[in-house]
mmCIF file of the N, C-alpha and C atoms, coordinates in Angstrom:
data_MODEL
# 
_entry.id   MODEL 
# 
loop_
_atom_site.group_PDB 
_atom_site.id 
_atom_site.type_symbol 
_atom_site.label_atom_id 
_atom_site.label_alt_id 
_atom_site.label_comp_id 
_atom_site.label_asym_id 
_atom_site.label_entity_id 
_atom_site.label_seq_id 
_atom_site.pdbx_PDB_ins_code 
_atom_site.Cartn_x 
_atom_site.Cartn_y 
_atom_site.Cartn_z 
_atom_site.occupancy 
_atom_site.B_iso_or_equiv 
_atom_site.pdbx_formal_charge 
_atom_site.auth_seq_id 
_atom_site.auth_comp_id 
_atom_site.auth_asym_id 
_atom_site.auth_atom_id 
_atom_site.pdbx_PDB_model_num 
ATOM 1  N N  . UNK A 1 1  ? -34.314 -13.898 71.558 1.00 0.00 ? 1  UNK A N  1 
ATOM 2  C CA . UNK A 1 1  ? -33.125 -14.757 71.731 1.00 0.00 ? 1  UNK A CA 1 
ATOM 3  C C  . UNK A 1 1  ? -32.696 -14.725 73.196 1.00 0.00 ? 1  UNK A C  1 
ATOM 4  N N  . UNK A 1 2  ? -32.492 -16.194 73.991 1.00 0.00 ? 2  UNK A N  1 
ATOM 5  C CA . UNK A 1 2  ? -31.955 -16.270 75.528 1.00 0.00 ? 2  UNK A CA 1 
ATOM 6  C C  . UNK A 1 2  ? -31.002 -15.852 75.286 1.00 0.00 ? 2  UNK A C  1 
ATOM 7  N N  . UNK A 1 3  ? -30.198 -15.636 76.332 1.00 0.00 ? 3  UNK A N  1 
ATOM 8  C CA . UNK A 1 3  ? -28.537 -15.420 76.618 1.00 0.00 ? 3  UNK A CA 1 
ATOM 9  C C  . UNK A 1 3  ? -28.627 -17.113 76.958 1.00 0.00 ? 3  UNK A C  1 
ATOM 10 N N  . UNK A 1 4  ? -27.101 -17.344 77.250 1.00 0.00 ? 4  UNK A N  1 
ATOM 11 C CA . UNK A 1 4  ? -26.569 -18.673 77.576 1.00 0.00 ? 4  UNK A CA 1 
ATOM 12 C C  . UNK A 1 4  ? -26.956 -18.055 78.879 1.00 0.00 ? 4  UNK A C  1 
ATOM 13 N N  . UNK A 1 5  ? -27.235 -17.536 79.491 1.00 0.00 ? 5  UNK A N  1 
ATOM 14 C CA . UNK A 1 5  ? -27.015 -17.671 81.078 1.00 0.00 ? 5  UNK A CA 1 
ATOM 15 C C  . UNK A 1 5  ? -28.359 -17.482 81.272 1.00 0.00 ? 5  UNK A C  1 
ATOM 16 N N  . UNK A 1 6  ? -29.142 -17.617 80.928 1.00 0.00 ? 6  UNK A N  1 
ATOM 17 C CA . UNK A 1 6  ? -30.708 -17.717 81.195 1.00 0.00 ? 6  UNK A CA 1 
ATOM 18 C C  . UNK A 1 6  ? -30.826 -18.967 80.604 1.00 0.00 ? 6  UNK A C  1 
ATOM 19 N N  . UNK A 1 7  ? -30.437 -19.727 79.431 1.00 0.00 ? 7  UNK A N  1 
ATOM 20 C CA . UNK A 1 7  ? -30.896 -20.777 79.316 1.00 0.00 ? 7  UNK A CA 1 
ATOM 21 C C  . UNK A 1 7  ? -30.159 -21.777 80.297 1.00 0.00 ? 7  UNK A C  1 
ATOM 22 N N  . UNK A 1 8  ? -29.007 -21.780 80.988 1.00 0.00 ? 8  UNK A N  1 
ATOM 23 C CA . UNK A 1 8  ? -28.561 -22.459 82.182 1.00 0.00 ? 8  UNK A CA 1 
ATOM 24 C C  . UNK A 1 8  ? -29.201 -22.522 83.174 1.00 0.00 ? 8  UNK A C  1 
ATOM 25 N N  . UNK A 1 9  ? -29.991 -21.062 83.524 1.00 0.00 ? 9  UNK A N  1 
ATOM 26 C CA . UNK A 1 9  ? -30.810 -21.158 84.543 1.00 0.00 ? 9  UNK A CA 1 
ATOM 27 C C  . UNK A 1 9  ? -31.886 -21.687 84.404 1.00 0.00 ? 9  UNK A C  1 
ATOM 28 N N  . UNK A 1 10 ? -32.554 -22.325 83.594 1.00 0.00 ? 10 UNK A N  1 
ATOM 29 C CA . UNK A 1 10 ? -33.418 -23.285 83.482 1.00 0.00 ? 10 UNK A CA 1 
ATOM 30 C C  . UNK A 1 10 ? -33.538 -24.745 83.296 1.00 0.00 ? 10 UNK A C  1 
ATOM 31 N N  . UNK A 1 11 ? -31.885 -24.815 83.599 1.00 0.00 ? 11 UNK A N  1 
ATOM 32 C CA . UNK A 1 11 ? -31.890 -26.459 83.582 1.00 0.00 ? 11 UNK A CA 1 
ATOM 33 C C  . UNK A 1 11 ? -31.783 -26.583 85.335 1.00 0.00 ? 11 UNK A C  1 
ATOM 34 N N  . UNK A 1 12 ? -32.203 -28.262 85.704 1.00 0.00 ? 12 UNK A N  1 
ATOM 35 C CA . UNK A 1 12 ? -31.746 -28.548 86.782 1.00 0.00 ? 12 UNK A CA 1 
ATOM 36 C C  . UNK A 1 12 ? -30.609 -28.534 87.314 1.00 0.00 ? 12 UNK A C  1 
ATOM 37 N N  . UNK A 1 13 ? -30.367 -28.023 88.643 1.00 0.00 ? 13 UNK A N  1 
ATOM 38 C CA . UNK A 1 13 ? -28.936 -27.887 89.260 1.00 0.00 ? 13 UNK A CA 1 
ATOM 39 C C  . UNK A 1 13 ? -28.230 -28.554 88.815 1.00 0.00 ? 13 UNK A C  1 
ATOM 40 N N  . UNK A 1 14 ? -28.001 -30.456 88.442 1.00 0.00 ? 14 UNK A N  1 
ATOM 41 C CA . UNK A 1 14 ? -27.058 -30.981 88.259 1.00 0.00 ? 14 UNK A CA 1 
ATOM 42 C C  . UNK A 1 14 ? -26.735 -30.609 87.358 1.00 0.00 ? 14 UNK A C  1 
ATOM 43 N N  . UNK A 1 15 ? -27.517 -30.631 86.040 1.00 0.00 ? 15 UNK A N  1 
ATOM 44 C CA . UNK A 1 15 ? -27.283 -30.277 84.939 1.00 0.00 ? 15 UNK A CA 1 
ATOM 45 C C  . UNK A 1 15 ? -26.270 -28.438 84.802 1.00 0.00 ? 15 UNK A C  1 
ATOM 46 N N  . UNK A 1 16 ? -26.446 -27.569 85.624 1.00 0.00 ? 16 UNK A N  1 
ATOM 47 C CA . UNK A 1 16 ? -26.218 -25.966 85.407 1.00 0.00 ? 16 UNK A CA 1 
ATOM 48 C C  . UNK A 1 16 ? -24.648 -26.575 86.176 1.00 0.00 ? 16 UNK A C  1 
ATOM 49 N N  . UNK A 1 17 ? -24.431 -27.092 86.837 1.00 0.00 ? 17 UNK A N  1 
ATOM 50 C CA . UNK A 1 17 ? -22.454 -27.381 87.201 1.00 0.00 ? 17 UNK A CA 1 
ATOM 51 C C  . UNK A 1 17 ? -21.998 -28.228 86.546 1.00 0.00 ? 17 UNK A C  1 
ATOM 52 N N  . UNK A 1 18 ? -22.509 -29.002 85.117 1.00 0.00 ? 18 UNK A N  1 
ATOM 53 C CA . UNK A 1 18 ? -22.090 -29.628 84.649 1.00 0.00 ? 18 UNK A CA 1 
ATOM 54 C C  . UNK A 1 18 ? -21.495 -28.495 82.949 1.00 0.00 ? 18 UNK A C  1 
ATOM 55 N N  . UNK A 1 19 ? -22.679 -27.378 82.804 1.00 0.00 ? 19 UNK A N  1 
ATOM 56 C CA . UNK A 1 19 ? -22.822 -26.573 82.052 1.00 0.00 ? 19 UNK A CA 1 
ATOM 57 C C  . UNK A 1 19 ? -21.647 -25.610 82.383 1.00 0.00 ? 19 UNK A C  1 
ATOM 58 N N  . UNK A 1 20 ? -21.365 -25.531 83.481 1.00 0.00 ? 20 UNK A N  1 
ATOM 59 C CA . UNK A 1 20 ? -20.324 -24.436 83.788 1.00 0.00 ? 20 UNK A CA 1 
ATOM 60 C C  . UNK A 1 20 ? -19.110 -24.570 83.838 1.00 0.00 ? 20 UNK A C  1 
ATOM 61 N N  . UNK A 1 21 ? -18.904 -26.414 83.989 1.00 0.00 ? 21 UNK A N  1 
ATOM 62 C CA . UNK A 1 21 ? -17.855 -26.676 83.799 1.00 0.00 ? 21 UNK A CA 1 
ATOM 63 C C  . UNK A 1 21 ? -17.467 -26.865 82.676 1.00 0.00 ? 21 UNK A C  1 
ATOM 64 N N  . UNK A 1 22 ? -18.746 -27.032 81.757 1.00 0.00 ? 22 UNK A N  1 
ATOM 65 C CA . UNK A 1 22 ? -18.178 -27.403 80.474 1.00 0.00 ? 22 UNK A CA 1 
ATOM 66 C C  . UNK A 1 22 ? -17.224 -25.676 79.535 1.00 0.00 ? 22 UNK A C  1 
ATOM 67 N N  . UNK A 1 23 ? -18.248 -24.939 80.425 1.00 0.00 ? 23 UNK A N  1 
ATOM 68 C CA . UNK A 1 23 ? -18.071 -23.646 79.586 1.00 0.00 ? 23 UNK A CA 1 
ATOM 69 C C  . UNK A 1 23 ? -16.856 -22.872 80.000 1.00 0.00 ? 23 UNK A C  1 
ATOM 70 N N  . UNK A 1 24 ? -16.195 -22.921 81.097 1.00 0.00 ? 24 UNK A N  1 
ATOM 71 C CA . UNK A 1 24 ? -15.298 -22.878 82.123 1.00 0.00 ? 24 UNK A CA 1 
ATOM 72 C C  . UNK A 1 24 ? -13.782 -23.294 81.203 1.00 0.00 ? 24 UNK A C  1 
ATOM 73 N N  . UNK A 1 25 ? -14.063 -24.461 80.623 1.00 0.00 ? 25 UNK A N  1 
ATOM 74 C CA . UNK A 1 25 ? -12.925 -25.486 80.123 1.00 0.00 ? 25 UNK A CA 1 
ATOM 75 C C  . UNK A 1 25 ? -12.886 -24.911 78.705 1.00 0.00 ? 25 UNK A C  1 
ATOM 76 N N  . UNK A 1 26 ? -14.465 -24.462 78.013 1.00 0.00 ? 26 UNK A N  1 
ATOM 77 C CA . UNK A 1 26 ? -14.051 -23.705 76.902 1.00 0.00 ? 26 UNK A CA 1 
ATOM 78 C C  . UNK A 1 26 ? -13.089 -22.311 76.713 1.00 0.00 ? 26 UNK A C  1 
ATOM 79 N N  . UNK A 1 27 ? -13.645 -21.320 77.855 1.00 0.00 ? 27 UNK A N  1 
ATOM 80 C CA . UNK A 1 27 ? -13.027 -20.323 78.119 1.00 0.00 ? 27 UNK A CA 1 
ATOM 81 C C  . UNK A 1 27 ? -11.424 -20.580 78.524 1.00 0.00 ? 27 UNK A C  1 
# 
């Protein structure tokens, strides 16, 4: 099983600040 933060690191940059913001807004 990934962590969420390894599977972020395998998306493309745009995609990983779009991920952080999303997760950011969850927290």
């Amino acid at each position: 099983m990934q962590t969420l933060k390894e599977l972020i690191e395998q998306l493309p940059p745009e995609l990983q600040q779009e991920v952080q913001d999303f997760v950011e807004f969850l927290l």
